[in-house]
C-alpha positions in Angstrom: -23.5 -27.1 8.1 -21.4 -30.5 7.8 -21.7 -31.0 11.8 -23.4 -29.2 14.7 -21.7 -25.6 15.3 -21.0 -24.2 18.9 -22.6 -20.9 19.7 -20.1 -18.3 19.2 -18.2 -20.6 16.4 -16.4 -18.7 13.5 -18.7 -19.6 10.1 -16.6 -19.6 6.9 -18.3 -19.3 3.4 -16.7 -20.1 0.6 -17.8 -18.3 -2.9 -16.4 -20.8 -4.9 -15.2 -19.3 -8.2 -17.8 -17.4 -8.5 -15.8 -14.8 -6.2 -12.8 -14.8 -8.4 -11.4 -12.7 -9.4 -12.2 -9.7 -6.9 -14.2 -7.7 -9.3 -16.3 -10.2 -9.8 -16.8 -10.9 -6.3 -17.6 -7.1 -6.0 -20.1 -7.2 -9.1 -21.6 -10.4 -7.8 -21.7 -10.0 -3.7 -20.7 -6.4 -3.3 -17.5 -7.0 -1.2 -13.6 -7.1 -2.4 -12.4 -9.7 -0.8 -9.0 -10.5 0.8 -8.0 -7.5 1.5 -5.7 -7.8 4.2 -4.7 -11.3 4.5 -2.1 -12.9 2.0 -2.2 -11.8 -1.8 -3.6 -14.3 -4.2 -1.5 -15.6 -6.0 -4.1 -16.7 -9.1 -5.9 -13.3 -9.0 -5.6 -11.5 -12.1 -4.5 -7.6 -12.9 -5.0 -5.9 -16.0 -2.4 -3.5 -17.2 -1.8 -1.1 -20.0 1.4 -1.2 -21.7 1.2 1.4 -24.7 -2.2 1.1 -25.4 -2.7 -2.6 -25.1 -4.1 -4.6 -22.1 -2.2 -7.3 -20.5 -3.0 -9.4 -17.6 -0.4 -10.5 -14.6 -0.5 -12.0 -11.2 1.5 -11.9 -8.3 3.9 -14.5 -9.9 3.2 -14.2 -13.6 3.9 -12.0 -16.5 2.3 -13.2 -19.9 4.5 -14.4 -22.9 2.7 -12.0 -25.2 4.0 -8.6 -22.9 7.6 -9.8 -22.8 6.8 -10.3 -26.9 5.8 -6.7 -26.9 8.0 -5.5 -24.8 10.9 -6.9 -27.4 9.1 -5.8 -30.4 8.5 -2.2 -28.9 11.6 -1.3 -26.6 14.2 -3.4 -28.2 13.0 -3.3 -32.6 13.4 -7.4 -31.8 12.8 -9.2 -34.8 10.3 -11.8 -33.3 10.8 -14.2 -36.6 13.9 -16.1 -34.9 13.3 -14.3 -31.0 14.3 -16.2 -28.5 12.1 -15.3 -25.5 14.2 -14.6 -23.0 13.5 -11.8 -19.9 17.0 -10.0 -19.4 17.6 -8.0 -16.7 17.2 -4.9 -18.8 13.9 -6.2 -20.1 13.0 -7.1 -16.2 13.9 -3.4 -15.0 11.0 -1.9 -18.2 8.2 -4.3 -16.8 9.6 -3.2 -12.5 9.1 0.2 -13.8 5.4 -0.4 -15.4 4.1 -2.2 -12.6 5.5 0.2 -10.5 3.2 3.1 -12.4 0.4 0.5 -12.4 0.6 0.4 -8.9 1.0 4.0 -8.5 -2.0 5.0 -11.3 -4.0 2.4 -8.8 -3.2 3.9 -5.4 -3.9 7.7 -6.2 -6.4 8.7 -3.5 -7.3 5.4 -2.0 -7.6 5.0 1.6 -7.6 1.4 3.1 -11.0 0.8 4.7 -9.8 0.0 7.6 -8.6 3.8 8.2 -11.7 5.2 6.5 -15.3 5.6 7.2 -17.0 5.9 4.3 -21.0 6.8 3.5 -20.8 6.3 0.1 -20.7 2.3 -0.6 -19.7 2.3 -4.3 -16.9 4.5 -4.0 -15.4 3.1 -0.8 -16.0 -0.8 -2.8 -14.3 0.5 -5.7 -11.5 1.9 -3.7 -10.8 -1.4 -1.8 -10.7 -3.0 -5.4 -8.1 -0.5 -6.5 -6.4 -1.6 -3.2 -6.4 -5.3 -4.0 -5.0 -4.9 -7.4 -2.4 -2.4 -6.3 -1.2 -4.9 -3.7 -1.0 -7.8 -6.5 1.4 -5.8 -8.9 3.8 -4.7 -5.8 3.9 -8.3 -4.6 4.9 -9.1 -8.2 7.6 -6.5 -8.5 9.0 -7.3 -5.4 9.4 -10.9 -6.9 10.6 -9.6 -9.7 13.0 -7.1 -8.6 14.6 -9.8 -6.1 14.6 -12.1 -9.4 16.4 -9.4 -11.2 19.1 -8.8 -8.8 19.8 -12.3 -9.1 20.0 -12.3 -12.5 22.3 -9.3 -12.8 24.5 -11.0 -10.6 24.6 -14.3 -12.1 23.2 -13.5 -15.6 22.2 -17.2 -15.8 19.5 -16.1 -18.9 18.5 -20.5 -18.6 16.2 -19.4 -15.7 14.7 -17.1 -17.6 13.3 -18.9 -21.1 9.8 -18.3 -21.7 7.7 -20.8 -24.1 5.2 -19.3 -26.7 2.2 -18.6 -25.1 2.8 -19.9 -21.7 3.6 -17.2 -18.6 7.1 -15.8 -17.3 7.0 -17.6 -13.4 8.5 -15.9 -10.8 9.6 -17.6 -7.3 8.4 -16.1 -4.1 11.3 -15.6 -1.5 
């Protein structure tokens, strides 16, 4: 400790990066952690889009999906593509995280509500948890992005630079 504790004092630890991201933390410590407090914002989600992986956060979707996305659900020619997320393109990837987050919820039970003897499977399940909670906080973001955008179809907000990350404000 930096400075004499009182008895009874709350005692943080901090993992460092060494915790991040959660399954990492669960591999290395044997906890998820974060679960109920607010999502982070950095942590990472893989996805499967049509057979190839993909990874998001609560406020980013990588250049490469919206690429794919394009190619696969519009036959874009991505010679002269401009990357832009439309609205239409915004409602595909609302409707993929939304069966990520589904595919990820199927049987789990918060800890909180659950008493568990079997460690592995109730870690694993908080891990599912965590990651489900990340993609919803990012379709909500998206979705109130994309409401927005139908509205105002302002496509400037929008523009995505080769190999950079679609960001999404919070509201």
């Amino acid at each position: 400790a930096y400075r004499p504790l009182m008895a009874g004092e709350q005692v943080l630890l901090d993992y460092g990066s060494s915790a991040r991201p959660s399954w990492q933390c669960l591999l290395s410590y044997g906890f998820v952690p974060n679960l109920y407090g607010p999502v982070d914002e950095n942590e990472k989600v893989e996805i499967n889009v049509d057979g190839e992986y993909f990874e998001v956060t609560a406020r980013t979707i990588p250049y490469f999906l919206v690429a794919h996305l394009a190619r696969t659900r519009g036959g874009e020619n991505l010679d002269n593509w401009d990357p832009v997320v439309a609205p239409p393109m915004a409602m595909d990837i609302i409707d993929i995280l939304d069966n990520a987050a589904y595919e990820l919820g199927k049987n789990v039970i918060p800890a909180r509500s659950r008493r568990s003897s079997n460690y592995a499977a109730q870690s694993i399940a908080d891990l599912r948890y965590s990651q489900q909670r990340i993609l919803l906080h990012l379709k909500d973001a998206l979705e109130r992005h994309s409401d927005m955008m139908w509205r105002n179809w302002n496509m400037n907000n929008w523009q995505v630079d080769k190999n950079d990350e679609v960001v999404f404000p919070v509201y």
